[in-house]
KEKOLKOL-694660 format. One line per 5 residues: number of its first residue (from 1); their letters; for each residue x, y, z of C-alpha. Coordinates in Angstrom, 2 decimals, always signed. Layout:
// KEKOLKOL-694660
NUM = a = X/Y/Z | ...
This chain:
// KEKOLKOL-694660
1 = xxxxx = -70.20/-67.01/-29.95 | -68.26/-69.41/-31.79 | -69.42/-72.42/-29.78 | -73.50/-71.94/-30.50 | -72.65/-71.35/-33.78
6 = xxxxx = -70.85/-74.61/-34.69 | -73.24/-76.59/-32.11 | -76.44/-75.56/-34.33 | -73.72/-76.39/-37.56 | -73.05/-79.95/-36.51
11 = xxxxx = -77.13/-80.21/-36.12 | -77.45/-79.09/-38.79 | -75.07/-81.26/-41.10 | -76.51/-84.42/-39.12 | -80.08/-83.68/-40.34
16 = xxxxx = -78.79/-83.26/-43.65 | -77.73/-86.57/-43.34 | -80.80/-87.70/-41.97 | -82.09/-86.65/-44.58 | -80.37/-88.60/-47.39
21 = xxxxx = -80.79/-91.86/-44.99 | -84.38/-91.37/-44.65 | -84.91/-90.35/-48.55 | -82.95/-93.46/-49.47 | -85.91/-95.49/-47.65
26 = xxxxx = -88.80/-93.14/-48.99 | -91.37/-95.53/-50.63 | -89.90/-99.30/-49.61 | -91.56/-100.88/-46.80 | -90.02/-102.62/-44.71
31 = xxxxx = -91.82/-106.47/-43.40 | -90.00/-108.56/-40.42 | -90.68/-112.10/-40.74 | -88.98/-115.55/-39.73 | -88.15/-118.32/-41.23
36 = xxxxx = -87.96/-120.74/-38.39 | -85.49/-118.98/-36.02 | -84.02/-117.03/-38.87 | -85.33/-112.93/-38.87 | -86.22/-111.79/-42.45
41 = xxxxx = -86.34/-108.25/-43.47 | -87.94/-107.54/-46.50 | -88.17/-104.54/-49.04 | -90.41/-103.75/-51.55 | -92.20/-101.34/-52.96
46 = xxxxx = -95.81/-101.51/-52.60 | -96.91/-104.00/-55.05 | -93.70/-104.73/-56.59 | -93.39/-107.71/-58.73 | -89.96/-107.96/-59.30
51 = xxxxx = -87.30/-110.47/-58.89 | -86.85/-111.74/-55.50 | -82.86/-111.13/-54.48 | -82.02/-112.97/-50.91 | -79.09/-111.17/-49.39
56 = xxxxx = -76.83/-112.30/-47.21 | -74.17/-110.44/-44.50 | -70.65/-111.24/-43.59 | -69.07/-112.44/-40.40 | -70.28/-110.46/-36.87
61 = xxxxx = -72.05/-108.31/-39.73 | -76.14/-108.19/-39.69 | -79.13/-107.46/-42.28 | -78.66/-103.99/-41.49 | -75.61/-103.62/-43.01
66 = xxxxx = -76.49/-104.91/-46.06 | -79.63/-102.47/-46.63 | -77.22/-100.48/-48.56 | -77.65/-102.65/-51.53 | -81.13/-103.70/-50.63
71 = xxxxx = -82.73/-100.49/-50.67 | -81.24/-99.84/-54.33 | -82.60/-102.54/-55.59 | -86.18/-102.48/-53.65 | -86.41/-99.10/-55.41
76 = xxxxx = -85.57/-100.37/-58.62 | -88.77/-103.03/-57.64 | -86.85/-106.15/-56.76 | -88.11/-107.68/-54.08 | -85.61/-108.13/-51.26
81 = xxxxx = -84.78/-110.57/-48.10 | -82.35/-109.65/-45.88 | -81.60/-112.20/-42.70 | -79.56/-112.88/-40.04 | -77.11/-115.85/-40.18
86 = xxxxx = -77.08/-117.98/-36.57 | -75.28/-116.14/-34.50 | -75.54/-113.10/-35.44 | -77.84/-110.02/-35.33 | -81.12/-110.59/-33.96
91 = xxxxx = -80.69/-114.77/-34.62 | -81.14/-116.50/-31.78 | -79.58/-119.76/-31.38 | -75.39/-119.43/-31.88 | -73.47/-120.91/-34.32
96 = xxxxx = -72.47/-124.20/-34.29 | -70.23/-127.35/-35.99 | -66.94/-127.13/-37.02 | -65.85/-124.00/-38.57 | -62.51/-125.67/-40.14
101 = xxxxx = -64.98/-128.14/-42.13 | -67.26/-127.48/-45.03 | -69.27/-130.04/-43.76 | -69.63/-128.25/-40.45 | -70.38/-124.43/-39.94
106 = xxxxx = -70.37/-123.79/-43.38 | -73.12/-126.02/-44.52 | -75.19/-125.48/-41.71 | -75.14/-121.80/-43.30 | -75.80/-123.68/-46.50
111 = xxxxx = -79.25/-125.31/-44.98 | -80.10/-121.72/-44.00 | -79.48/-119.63/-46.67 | -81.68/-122.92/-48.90 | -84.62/-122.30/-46.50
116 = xxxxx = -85.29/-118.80/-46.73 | -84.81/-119.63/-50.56 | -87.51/-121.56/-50.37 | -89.47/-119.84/-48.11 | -89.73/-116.49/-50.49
121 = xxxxx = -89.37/-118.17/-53.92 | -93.15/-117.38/-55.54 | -93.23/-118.91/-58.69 | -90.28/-120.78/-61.51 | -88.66/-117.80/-61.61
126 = xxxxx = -84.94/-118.11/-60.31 | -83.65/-116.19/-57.16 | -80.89/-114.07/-57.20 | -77.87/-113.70/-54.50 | -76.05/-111.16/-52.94
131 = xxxxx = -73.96/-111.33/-50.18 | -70.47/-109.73/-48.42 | -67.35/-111.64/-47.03 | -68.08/-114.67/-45.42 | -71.49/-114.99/-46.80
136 = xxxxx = -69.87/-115.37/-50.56 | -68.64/-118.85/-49.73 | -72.01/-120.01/-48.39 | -73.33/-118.25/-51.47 | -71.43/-119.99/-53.70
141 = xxxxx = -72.05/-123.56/-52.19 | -75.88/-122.64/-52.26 | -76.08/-122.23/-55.94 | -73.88/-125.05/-56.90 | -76.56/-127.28/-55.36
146 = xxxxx = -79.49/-125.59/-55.92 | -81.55/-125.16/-59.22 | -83.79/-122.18/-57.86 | -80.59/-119.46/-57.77 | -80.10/-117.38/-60.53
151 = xxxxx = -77.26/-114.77/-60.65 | -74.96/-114.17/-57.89 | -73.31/-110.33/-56.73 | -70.35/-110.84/-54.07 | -68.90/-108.56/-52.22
156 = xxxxx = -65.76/-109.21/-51.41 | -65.43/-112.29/-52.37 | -63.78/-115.23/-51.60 | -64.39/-119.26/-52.67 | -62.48/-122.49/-53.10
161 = xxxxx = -66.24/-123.45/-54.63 | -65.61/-121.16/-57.76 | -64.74/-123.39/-61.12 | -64.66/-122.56/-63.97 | -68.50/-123.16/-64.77
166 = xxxxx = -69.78/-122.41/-61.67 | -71.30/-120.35/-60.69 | -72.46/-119.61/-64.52 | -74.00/-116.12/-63.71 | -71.52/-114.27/-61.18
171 = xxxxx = -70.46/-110.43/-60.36 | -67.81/-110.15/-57.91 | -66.91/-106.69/-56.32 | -64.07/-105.81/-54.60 | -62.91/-102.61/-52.69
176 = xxxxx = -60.20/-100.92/-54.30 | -58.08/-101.29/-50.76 | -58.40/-105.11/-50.74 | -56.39/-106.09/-52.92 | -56.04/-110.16/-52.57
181 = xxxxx = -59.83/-109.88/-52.85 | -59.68/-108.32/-56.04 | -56.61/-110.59/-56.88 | -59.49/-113.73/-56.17 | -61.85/-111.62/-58.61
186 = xxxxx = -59.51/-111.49/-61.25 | -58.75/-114.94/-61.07 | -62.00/-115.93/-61.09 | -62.84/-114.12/-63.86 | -59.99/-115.51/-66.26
191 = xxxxx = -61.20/-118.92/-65.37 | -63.49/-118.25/-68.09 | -61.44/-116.02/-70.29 | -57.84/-115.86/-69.43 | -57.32/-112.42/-70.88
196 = xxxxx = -60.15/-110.80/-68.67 | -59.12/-107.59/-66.66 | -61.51/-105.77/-64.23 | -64.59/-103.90/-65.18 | -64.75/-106.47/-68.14
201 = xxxxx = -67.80/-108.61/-68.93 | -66.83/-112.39/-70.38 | -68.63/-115.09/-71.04 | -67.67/-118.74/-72.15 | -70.17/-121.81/-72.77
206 = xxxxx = -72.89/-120.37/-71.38 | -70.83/-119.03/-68.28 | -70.88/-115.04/-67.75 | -68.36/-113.49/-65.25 | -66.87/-110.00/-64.50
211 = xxxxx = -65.00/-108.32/-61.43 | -65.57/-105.07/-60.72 | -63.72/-102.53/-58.12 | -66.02/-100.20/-56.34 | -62.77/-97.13/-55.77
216 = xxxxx = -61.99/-95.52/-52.85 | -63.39/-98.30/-50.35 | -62.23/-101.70/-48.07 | -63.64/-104.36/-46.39 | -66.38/-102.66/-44.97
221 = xxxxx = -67.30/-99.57/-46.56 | -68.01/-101.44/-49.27 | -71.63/-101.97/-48.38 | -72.23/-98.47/-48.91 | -70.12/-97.98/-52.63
226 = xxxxx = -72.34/-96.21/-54.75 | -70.61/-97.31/-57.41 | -70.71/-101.11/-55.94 | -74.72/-100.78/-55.49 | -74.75/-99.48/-59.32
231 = xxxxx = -72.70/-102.33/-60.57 | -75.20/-104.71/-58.70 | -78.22/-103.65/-59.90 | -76.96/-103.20/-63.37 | -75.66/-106.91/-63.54
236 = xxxxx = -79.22/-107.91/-62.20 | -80.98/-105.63/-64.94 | -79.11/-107.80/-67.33 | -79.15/-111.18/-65.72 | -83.70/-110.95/-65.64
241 = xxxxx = -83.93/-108.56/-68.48 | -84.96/-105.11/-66.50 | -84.24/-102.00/-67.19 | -85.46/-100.24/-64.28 | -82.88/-97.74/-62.88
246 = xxxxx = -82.36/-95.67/-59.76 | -80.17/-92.86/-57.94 | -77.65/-94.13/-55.84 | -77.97/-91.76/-52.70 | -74.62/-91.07/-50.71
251 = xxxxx = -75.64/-92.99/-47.90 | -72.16/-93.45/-46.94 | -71.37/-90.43/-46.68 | -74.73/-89.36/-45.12 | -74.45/-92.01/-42.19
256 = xxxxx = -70.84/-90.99/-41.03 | -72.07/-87.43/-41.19 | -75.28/-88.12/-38.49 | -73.39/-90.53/-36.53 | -70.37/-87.85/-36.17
261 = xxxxx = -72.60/-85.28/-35.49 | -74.50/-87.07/-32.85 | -70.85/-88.14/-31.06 | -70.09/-83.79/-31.85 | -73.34/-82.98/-29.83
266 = xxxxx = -72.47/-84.84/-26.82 | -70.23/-82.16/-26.07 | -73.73/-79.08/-25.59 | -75.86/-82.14/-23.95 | -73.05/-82.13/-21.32
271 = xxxxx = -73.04/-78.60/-20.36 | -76.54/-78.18/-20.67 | -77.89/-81.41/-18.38 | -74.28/-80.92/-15.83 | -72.56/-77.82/-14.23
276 = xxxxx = -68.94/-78.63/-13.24 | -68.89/-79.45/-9.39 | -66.68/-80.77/-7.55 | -64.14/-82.33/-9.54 | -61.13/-83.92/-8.53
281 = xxxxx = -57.86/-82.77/-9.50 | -55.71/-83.66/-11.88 | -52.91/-86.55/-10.78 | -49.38/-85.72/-10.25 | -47.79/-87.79/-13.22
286 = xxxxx = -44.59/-87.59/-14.47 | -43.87/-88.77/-18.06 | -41.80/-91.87/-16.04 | -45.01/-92.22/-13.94 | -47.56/-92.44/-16.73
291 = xxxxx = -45.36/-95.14/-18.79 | -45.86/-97.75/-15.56 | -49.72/-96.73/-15.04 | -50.10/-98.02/-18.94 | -47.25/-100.18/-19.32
296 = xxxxx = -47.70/-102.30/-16.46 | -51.29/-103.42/-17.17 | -49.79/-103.72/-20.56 | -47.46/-106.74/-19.53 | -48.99/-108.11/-16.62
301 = xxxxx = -52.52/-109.03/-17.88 | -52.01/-111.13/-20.41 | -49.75/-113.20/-18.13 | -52.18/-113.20/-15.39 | -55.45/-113.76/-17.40
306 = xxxxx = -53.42/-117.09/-18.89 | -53.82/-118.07/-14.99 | -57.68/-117.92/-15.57 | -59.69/-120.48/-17.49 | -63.50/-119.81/-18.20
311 = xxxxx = -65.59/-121.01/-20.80 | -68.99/-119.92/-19.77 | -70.25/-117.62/-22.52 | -71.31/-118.55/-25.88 | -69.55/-115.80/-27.75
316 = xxxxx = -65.68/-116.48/-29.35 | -63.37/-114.98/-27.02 | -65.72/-113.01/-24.81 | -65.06/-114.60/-21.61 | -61.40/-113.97/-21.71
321 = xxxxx = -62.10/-110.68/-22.97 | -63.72/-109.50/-19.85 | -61.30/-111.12/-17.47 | -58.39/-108.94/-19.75 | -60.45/-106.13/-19.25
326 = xxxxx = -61.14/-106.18/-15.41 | -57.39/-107.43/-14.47 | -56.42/-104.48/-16.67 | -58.56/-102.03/-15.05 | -58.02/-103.50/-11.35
331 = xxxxx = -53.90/-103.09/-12.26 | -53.99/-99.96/-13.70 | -56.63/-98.41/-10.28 | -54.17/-100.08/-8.11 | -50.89/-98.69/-9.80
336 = xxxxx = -52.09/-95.36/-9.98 | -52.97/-94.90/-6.43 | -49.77/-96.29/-5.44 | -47.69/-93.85/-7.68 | -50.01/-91.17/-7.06
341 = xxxxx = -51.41/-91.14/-3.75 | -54.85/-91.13/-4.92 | -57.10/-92.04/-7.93 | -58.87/-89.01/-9.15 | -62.48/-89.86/-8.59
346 = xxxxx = -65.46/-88.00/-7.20 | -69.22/-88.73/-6.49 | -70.90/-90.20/-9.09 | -73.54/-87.38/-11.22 | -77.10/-89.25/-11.68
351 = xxxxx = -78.13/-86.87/-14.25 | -74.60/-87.15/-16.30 | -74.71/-90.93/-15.67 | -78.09/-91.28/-17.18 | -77.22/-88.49/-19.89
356 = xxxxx = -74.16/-90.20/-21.14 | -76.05/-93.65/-21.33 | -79.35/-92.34/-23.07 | -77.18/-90.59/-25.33 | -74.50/-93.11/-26.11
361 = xxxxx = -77.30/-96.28/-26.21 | -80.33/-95.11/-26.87 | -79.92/-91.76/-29.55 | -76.27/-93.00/-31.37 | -77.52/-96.96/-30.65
366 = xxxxx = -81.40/-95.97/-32.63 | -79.26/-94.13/-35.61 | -76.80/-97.53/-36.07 | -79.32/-99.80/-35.81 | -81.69/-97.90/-38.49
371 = xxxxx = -78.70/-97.14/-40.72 | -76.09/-99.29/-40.12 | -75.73/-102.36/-38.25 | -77.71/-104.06/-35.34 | -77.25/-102.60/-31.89
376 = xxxxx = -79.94/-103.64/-29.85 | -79.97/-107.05/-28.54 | -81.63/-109.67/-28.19 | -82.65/-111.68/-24.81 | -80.02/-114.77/-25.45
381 = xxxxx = -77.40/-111.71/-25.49 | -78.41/-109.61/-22.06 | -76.28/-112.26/-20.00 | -72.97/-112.06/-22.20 | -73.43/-108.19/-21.85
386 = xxxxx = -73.82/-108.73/-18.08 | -70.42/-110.63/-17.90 | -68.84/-108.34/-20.41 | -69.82/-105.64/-17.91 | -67.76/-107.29/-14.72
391 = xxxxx = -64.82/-106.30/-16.29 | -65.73/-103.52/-19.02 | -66.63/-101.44/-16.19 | -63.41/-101.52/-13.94 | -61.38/-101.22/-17.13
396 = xxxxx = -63.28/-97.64/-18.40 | -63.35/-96.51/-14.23 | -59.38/-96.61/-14.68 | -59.44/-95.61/-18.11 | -61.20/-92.35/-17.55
401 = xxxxx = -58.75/-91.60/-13.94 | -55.86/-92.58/-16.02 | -56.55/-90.33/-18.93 | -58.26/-87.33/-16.43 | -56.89/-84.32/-18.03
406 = xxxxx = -54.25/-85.78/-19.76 | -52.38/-84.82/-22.78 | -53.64/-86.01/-26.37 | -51.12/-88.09/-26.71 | -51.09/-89.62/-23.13
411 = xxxxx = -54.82/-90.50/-23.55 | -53.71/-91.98/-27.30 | -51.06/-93.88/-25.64 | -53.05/-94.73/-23.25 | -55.82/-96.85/-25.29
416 = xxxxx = -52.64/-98.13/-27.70 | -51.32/-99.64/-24.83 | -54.77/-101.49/-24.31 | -54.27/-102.88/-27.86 | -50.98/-104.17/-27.44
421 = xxxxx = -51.63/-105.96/-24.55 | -54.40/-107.73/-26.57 | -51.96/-108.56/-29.56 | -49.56/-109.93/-26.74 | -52.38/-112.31/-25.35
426 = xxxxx = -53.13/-113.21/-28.57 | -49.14/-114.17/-29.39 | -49.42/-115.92/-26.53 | -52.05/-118.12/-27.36 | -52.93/-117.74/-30.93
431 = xxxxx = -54.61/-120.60/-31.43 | -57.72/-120.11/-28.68 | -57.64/-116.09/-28.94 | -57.45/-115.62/-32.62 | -60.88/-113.38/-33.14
436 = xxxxx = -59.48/-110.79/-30.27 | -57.99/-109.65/-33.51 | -60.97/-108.96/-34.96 | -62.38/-107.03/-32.00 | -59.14/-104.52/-32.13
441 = xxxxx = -61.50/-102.11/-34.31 | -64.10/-102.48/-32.67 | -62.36/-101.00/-29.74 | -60.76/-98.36/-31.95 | -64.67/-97.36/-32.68
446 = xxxxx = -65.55/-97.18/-29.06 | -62.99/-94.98/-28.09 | -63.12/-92.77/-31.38 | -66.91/-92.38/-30.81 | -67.79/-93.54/-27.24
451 = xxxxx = -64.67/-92.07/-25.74 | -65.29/-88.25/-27.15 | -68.59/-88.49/-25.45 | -67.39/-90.28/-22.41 | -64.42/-87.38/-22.23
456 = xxxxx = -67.26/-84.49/-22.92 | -69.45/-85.79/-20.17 | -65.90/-86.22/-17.72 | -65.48/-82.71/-18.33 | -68.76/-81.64/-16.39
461 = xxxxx = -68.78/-84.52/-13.93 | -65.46/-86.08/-13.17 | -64.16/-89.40/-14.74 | -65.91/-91.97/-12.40 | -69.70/-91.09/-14.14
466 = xxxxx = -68.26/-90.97/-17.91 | -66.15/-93.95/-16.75 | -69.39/-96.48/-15.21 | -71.23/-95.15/-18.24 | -68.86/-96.04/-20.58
471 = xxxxx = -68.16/-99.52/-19.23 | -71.73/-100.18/-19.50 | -71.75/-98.87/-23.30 | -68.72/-100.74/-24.09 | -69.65/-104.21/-22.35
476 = xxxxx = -72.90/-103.89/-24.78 | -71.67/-102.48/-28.16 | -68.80/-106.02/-27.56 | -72.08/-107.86/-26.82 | -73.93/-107.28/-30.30
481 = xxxxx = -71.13/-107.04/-31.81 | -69.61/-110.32/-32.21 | -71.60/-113.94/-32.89 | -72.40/-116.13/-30.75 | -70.78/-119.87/-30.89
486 = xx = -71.63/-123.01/-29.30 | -69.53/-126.02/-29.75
């Protein structure tokens, strides 16, 4: 009785969050434009006459994320543009120039961010900026040469741009677990009054500045701060004279809720589209065993993928990413059957297959890419997800035989080792293989979220379906994930 009952619970808690998601949306519409190659995503209420506010997202980040803050203010009647920065989201050409220059990357950003500026400025009225991360540089350089920005709202700011007078009109916000972020606030803020401390407004010559800290947050969840999205639209109120005020829905809280539940109701689709058949059993492995399955791919493929040079795909790091992946996979396959005898694999269930993959891409990949970040990609990205694929998908096969009815802590072990090998490549050559640091949580994700439905589904069919399903899920959530990047 016990398992119905906390089945129709968890559907119940995710349309509760649906709920709050949708409501937070209830009355903005929402109008997809370009400017040039750049997508636009507007919100406004119908016939709002409010301030336009561009908005810009950080790095591997996309104009969903930042709805957040966009939806706040489209309710309060601002009129909002979201976009995607080259390279990223739905954009697509890839980045390009030199990303240790100003004059390179940077400014090409600059040229970007000025056209949709121009393309959505109405009238004299100034436009206002906000922007997370990475975008808070561009930001910055934007308004310092343009005489159409009004006040600026970074998120997580950082800028060598930032004097003293400029930017004159600036709120910076910081999560409270970030702290050389907030550190760069602070200092920016006693540029204009040395005495200033955060949550405090001061102004000098005509120059108005304060740092906020939106509590309990980082780098990311940020974007969804209720007390962050207040602070914005207050300091925008001010900055054009408004007083138009909103709720701040719990959106953050809301979106983990549906995306948990959907990765909790994995577990009922299983048994209800698969009865267990036929599965293999579980490998003899002896503690001694199971430390050379994981630790040998562990060593050995960073070593061996230094052997292999390709630089084919126009995404940082991705080619080398998928040969680490398929030499770790093909290692791990082949060390297990020699300490074993056998890898645990079994026919391969069409209906669990397709399950796992309409499930994991289509239902959790609709809910991120309505609430929180793009997931569906476009046609300049299908061929890096086909590569990724070559060696995401012999990497989950012997993921899901190594960890077949494991222990907690084997399976845990098993996916830490995965990251260590990664940090290993990277010590090895830090210089070409920085931004596999960055992908480290993105893995994390997969496994937290992909991985409980990929170990659901093994449960009814065996690990080789969850395991090809998986591979395919992971090869494309690496795929939207990161931008692309042409030299």
């Amino acid at each position: 009785m016990i398992r119905p009952f906390l089945t129709v619970l968890t559907l119940l808690i995710g349309l509760v969050g649906v709920f709050v998601l949708e409501s937070a949306r209830s009355g903005v519409a929402f109008d997809v434009t370009s400017v040039g190659n750049t997508p636009v995503t507007t919100l406004a209420q119908d016939g709002a006459n409010g301030p336009h506010v561009v908005v810009a997202h950080g790095f591997a980040g996309s104009r969903e994320m930042m709805q957040g803050y966009g939806l706040v203010l489209a309710q309060a009647g601002y009129r909002v543009h979201m976009f995607d920065f080259e390279g990223h989201g739905a954009h697509p050409l890839p980045m390009s120039g030199d990303v240790n220059l100003i004059e390179g990357t940077t400014m090409r950003l600059v040229d970007q961010t000025l056209a949709v500026i121009d393309a959505v400025q109405d009238g004299e009225q100034p436009v206002a900026l906000l922007g997370h991360s990475m975008a808070t540089d561009v930001l910055v350089r934007v308004a310092e040469i343009s005489d159409r920005t009004g006040p600026l709202v970074l998120l997580s700011a950082f800028s060598q741009a930032v004097t003293d007078k400029h930017p004159a009109n600036m709120l910076l916000i910081s999560g409270q677990w970030e702290p050389p972020l907030r550190d760069f606030g602070l200092r920016a803020a006693r540029m204009v009054d040395a005495d200033a401390d955060e949550g405090e407004v001061v102004t000098s010559e005509g120059v108005i500045r304060a740092t906020k800290v939106a509590p309990h947050v980082e780098h990311v969840a940020i974007l969804q701060s209720r007390e962050g999205r207040a602070d914005a639209l207050a300091w925008l109120n001010r900055a054009y004279v408004r007083d138009a005020t909103v709720a701040v829905p719990p959106t953050g809280w809301a979106f983990l809720a549906v995306m948990a539940a959907i990765t909790a109701l994995a577990g009922p689709l299983a048994r209800l589209l698969v009865h267990k058949d036929d599965l293999p059993p579980k490998p003899v492995l002896p503690t001694w065993k199971f430390a050379l399955v994981i630790g040998g791919p562990m060593v050995l493929t960073p070593l061996l993928a230094t052997l292999i040079d390709i630089d084919a795909l126009p995404v940082l790091v991705a080619d080398y990413l998928a040969v680490h992946l398929g030499l770790y996979g093909i290692t791990g396959l082949i060390l297990l059957r020699w300490l074993t005898g056998a890898v645990p694999v079994n026919r391969v269930n069409l209906i669990g297959f397709t399950g796992l993959l309409v499930w994991g891409l289509g239902v959790f990949g609709f809910a991120l890419d309505r609430y929180g970040a793009n997931f569906f990609p476009v046609a300049e990205r299908l061929p890096i997800i086909a590569a990724l694929a070559l060696g995401a998908v012999p990497f989950m096969v012997a993921d899901a035989a190594i960890a077949w009815r494991a222990s907690i802590w084997k399976r845990i072990a098993s996916r830490v080792a995965l990251l260590i090998s990664l940090g290993i490549a990277v010590t090895l050559d830090f210089e070409s293989l920085f931004f596999l640091v960055m992908i480290a949580p993105v893995i994390v994700l997969f496994f937290l979220v992909h991985g409980t439905m990929g170990r659901a589904f093994a449960k009814q069919t065996g690990p080789l379906t969850a395991g090809l399903a998986l591979g395919l899920i992971l090869a494309w959530a690496l795929g939207v994930s990161f931008p692309m990047f042409s030299v």
